[in-house]
N, CA, C and O atoms as a printed pandas DataFrame, in Angstrom:
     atom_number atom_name residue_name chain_id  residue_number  x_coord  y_coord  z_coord
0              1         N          UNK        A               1   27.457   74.492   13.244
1              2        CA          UNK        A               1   27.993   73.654   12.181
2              3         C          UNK        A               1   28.068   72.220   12.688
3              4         O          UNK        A               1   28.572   72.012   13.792
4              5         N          UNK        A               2   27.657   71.344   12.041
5              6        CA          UNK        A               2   27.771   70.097   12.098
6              7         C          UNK        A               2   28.580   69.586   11.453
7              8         O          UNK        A               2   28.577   69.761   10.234
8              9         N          UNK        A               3   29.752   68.603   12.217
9             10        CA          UNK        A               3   30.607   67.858   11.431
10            11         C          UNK        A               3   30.432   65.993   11.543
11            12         O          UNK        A               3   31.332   65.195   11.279
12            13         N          UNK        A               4   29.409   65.741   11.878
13            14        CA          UNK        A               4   29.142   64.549   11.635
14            15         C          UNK        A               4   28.396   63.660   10.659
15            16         O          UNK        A               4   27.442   64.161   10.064
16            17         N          UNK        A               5   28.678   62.575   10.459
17            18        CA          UNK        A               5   28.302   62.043    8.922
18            19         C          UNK        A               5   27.491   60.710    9.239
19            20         O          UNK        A               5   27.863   59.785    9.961
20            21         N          UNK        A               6   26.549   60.798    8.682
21            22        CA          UNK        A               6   25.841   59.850    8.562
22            23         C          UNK        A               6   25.686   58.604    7.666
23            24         O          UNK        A               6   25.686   59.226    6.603
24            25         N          UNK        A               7   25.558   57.374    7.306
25            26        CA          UNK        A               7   25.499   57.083    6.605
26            27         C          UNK        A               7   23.760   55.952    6.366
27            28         O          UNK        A               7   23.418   55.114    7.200
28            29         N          UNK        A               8   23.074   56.215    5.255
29            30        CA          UNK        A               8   21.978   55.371    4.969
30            31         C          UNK        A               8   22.147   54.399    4.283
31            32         O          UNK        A               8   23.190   54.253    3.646
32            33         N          UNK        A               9   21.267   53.617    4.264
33            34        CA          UNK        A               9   20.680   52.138    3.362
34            35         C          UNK        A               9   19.432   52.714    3.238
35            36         O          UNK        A               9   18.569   53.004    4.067
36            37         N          UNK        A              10   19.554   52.892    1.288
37            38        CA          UNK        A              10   18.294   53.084    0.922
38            39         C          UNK        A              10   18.093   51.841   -0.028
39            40         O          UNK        A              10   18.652   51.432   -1.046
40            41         N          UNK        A              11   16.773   51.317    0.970
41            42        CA          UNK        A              11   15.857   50.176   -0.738
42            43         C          UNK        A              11   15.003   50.460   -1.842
43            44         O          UNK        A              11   13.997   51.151   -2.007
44            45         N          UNK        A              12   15.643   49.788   -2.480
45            46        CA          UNK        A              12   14.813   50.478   -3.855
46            47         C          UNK        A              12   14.816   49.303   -4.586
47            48         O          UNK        A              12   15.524   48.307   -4.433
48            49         N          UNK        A              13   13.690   49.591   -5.637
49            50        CA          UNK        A              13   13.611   48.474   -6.801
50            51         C          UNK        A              13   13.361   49.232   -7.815
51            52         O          UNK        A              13   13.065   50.426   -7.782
52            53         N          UNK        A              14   13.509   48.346   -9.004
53            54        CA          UNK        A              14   13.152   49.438  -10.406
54            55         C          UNK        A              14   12.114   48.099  -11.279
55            56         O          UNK        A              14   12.539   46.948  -11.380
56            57         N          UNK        A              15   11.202   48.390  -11.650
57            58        CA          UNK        A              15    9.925   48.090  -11.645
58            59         C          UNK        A              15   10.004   48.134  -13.234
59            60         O          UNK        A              15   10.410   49.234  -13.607
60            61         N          UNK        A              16    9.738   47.271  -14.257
61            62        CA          UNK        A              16    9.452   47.493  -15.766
62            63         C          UNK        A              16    8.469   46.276  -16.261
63            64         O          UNK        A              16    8.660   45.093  -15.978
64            65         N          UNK        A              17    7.622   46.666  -16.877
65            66        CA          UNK        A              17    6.756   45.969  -17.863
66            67         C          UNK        A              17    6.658   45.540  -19.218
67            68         O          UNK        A              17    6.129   46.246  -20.076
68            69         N          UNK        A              18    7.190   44.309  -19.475
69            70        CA          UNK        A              18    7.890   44.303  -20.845
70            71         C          UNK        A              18    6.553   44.085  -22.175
71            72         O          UNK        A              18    5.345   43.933  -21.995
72            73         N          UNK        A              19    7.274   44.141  -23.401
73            74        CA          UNK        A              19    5.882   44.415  -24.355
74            75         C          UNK        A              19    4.884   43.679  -24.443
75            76         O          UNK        A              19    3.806   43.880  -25.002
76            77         N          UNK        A              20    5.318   42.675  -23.789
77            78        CA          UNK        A              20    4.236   41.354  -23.603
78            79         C          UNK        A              20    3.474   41.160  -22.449
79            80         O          UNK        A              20    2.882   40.261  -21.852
80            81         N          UNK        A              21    3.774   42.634  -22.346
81            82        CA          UNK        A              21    3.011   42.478  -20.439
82            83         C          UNK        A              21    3.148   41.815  -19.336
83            84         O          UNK        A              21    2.112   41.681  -18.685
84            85         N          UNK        A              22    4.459   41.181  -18.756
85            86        CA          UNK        A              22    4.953   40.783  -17.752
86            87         C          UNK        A              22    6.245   41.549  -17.589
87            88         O          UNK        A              22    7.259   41.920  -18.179
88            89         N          UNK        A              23    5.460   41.569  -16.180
89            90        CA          UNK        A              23    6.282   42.904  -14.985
90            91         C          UNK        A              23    7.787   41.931  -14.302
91            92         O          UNK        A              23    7.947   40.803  -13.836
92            93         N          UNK        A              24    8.280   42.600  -14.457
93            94        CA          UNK        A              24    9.744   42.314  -13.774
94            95         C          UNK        A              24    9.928   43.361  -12.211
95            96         O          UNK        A              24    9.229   44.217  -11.669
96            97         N          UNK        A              25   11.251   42.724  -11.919
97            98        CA          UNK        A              25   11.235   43.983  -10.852
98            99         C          UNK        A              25   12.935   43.210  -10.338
99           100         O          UNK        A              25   13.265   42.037  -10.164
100          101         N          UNK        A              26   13.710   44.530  -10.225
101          102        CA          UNK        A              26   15.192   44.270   -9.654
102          103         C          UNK        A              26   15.209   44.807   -8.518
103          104         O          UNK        A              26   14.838   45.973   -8.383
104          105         N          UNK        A              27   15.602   44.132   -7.579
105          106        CA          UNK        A              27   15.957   44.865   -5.961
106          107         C          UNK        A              27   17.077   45.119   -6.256
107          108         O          UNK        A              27   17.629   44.840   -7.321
108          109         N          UNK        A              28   17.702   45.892   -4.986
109          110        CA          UNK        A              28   18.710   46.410   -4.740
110          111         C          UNK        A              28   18.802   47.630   -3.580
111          112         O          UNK        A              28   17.734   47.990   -3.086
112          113         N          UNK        A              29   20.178   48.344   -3.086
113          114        CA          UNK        A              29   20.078   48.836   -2.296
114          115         C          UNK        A              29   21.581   49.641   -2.395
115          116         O          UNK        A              29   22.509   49.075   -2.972
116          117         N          UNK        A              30   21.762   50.978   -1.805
117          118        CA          UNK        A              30   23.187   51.554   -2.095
118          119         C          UNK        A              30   23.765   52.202   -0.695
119          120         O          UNK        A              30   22.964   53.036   -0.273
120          121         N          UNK        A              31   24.759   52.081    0.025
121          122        CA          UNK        A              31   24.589   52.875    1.149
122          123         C          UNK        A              31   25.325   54.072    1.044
123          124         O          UNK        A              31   26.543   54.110    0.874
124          125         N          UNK        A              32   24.087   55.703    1.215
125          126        CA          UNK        A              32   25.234   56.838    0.460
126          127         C          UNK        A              32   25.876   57.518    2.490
127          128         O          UNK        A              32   25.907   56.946    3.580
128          129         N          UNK        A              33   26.240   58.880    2.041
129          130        CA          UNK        A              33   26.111   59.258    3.220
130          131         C          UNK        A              33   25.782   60.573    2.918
131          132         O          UNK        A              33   26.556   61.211    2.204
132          133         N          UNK        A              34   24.469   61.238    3.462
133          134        CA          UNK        A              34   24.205   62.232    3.349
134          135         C          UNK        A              34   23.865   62.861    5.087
135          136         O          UNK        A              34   24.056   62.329    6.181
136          137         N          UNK        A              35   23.297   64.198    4.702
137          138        CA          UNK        A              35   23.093   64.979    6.071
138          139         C          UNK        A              35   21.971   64.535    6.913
139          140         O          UNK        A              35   21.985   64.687    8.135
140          141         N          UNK        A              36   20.507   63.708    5.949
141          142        CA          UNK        A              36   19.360   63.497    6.880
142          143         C          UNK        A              36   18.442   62.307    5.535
143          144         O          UNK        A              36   19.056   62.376    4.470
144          145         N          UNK        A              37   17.691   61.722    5.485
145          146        CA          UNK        A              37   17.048   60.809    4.578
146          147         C          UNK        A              37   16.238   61.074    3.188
147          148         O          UNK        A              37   15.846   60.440    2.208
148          149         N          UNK        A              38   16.229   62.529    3.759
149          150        CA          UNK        A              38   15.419   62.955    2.305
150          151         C          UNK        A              38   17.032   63.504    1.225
151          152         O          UNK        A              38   17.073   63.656    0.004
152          153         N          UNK        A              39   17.817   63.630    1.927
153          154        CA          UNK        A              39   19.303   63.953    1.041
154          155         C          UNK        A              39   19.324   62.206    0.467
155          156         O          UNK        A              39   19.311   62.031   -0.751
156          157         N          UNK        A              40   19.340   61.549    0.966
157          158        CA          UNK        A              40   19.807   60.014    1.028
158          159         C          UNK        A              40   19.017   59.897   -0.713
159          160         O          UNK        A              40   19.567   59.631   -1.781
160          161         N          UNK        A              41   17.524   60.224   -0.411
161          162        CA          UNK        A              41   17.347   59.493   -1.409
162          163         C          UNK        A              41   16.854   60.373   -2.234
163          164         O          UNK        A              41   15.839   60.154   -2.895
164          165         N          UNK        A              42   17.516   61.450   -2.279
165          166        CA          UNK        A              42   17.823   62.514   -3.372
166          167         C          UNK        A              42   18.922   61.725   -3.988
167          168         O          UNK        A              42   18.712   61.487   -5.177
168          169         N          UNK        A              43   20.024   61.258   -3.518
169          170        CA          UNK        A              43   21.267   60.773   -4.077
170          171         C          UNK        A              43   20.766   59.822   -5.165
171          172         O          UNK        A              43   21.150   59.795   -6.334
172          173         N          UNK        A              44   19.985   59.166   -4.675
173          174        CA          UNK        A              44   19.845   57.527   -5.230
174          175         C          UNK        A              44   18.974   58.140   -6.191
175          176         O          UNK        A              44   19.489   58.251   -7.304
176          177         N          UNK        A              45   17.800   58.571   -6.081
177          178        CA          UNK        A              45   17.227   59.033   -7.462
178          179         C          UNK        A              45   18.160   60.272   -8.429
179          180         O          UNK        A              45   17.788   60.501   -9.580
180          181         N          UNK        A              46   18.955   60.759   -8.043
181          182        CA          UNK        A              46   20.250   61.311   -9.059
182          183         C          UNK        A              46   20.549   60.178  -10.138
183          184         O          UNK        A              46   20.249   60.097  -11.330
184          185         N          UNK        A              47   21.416   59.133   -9.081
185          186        CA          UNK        A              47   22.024   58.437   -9.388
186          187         C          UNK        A              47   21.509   57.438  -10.879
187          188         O          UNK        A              47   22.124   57.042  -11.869
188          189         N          UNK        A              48   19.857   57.288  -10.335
189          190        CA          UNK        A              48   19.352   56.571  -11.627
190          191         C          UNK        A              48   18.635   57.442  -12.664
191          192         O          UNK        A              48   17.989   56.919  -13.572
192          193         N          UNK        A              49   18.765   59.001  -12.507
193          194        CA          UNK        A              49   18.690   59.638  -13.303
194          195         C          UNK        A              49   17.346   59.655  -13.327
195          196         O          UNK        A              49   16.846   59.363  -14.413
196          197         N          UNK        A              50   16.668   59.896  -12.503
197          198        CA          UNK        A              50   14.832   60.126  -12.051
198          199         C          UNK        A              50   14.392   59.309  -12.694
199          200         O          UNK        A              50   13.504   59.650  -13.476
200          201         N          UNK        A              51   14.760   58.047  -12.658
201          202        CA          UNK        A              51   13.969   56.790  -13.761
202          203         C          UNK        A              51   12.208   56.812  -13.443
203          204         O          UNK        A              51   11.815   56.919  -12.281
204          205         N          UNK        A              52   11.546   56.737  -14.229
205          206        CA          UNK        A              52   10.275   56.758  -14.078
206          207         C          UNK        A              52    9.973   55.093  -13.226
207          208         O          UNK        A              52    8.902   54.951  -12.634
208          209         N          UNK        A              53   10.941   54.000  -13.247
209          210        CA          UNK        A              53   10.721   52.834  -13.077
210          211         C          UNK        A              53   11.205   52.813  -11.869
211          212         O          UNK        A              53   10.611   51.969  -11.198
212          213         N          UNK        A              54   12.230   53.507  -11.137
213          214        CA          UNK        A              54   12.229   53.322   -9.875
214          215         C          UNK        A              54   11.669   53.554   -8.450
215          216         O          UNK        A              54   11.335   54.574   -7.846
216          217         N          UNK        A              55   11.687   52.253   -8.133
217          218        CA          UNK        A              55   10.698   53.185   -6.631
218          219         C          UNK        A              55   11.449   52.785   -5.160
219          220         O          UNK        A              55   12.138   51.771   -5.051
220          221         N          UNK        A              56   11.245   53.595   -4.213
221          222        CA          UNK        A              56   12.029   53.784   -3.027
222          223         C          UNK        A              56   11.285   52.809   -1.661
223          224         O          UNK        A              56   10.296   53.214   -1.050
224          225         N          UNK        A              57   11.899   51.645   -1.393
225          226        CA          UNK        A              57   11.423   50.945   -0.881
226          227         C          UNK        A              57   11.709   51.169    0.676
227          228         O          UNK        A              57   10.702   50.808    1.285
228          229         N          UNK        A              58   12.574   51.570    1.445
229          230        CA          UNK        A              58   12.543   52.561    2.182
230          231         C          UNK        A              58   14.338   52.971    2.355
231          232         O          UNK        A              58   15.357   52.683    1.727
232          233         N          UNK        A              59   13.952   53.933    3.780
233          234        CA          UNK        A              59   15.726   53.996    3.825
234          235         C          UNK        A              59   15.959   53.965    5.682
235          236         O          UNK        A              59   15.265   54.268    6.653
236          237         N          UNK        A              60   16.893   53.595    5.531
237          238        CA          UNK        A              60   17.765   53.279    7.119
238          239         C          UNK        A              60   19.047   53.871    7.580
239          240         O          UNK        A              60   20.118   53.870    6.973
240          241         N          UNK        A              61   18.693   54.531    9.106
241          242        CA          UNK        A              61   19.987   54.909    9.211
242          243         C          UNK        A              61   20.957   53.919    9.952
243          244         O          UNK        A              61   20.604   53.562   11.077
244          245         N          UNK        A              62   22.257   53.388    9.397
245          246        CA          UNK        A              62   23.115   52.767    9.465
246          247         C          UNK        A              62   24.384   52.958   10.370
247          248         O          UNK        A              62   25.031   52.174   11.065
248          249         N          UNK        A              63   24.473   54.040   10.150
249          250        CA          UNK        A              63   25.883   54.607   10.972
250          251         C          UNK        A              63   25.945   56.151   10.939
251          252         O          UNK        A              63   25.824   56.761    9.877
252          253         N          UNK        A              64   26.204   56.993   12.556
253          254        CA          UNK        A              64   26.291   57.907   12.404
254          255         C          UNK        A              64   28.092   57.857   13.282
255          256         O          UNK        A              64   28.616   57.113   14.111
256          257         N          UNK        A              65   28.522   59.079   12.523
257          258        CA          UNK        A              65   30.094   59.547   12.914
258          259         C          UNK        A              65   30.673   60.901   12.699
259          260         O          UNK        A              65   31.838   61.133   13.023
């Protein structure tokens, strides 16, 4: 059993093309704490609800405890 916690920085942007055909794009970044990086950014795509517009720019581990 493992009782230590990790915490990530995952980057991400969410990417949209408006009707006039110019692309936008919002950065951003959330720090969750999961068990290993593919949990990490399981969270974050939860979180935006599997947006077809978001994409995972990468992720970092930040702090382990």
């Amino acid at each position: 059993m493992n009782n230590w916690k990790t915490d990530f920085e995952v980057k991400f942007h969410l990417e949209f093309t408006h009707v006039n055909g110019k692309k936008e794009a919002k950065y951003n970044s959330l720090i969750v704490e999961a068990e290993n990086e593919e949990k990490a950014v399981e969270m974050v795509t939860y979180q935006y609800e599997n947006s077809e517009f978001l994409i995972i720019d990468g992720v970092k581990k930040i702090w382990n405890y």
